[in-house]
C-alpha positions in Angstrom: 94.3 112.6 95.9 97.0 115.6 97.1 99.7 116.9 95.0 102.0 115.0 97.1 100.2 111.5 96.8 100.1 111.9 93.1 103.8 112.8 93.1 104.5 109.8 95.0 102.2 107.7 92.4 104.1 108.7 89.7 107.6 107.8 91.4 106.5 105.0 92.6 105.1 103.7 88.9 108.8 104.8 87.7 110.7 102.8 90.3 109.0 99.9 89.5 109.3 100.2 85.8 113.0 99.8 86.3 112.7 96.9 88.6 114.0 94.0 85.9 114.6 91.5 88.4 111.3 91.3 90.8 113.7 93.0 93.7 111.8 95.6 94.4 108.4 94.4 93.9 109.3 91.8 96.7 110.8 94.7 98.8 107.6 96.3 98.8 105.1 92.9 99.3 107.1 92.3 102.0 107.0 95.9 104.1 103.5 95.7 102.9 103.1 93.1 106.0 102.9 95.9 108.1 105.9 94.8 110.2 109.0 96.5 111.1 112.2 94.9 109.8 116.1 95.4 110.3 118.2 95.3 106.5 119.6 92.3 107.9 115.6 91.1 108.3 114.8 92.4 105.1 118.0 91.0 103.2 116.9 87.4 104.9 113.5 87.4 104.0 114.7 88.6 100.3 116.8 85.5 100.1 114.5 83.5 101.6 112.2 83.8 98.2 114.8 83.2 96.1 115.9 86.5 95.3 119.8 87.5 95.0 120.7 90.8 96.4 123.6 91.9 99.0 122.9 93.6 102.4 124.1 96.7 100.6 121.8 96.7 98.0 119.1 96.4 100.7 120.1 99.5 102.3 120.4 101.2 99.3 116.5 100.2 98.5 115.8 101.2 101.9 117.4 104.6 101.7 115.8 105.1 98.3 112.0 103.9 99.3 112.6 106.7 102.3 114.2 109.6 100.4 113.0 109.8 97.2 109.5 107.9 97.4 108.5 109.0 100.9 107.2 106.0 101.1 108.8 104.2 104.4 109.4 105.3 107.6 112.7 104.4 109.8 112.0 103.5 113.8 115.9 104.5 115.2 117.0 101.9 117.8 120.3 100.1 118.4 119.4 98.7 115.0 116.9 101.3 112.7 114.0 99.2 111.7 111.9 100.2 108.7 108.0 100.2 108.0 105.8 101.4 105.0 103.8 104.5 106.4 100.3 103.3 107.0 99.5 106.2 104.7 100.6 105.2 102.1 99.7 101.2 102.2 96.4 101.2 99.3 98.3 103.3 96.9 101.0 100.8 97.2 98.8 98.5 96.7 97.1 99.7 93.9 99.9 100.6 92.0 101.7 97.2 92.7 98.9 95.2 91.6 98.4 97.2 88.2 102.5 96.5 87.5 101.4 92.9 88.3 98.8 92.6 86.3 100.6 94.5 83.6 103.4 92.1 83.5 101.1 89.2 83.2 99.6 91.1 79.9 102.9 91.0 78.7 103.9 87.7 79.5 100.4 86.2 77.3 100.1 89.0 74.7 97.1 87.4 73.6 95.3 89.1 76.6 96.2 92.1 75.2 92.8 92.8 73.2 
């Protein structure tokens, strides 16, 4: 793993650590797809599984998945779309599915050893 992967690894691990709602673990399941989605798109599809943000505070998770986690990519248009660099898709998934599985150790502590 480069410097800048692991870098990315451990900002990525932070980002979700803060993530007390299940906003941006959602965020990144659903650019995960593969596809390339609009804020409005991405705001929809967030609301669509139950999951109360404002189409600012999608942009702002866009902007921040882009500038400080490297992490997504922006297609410019008449409307910028978004992507997860293809890069970067099994350490995402890696690191989303140990939070994941964390979180379930916390919600049954007696899997906890």
């Amino acid at each position: 793993m480069s410097e800048k992967e692991k870098e990315i690894e451990t900002r990525l691990r932070k980002y979700l650590e803060r993530d007390k709602k299940g906003i941006r673990v959602e965020m990144l399941k659903l650019m995960l797809s593969g596809e390339k989605y609009t804020t409005e798109e991405i705001y929809r599809k967030l609301r669509s599984r139950g999951i109360e943000i404002k189409t600012r505070g999608v942009s702002a998770m866009v902007g921040l998945m882009s500038a400080r986690l490297g992490i997504i990519k922006m297609e410019l248009g008449s409307k910028n779309r978004y992507f997860l660099k293809p890069e970067y898709t099994d350490l995402v998934v890696k690191i989303l599915k140990e939070h994941l599985d964390n979180l379930k150790s916390l919600e049954n502590p007696e899997t906890l050893g």
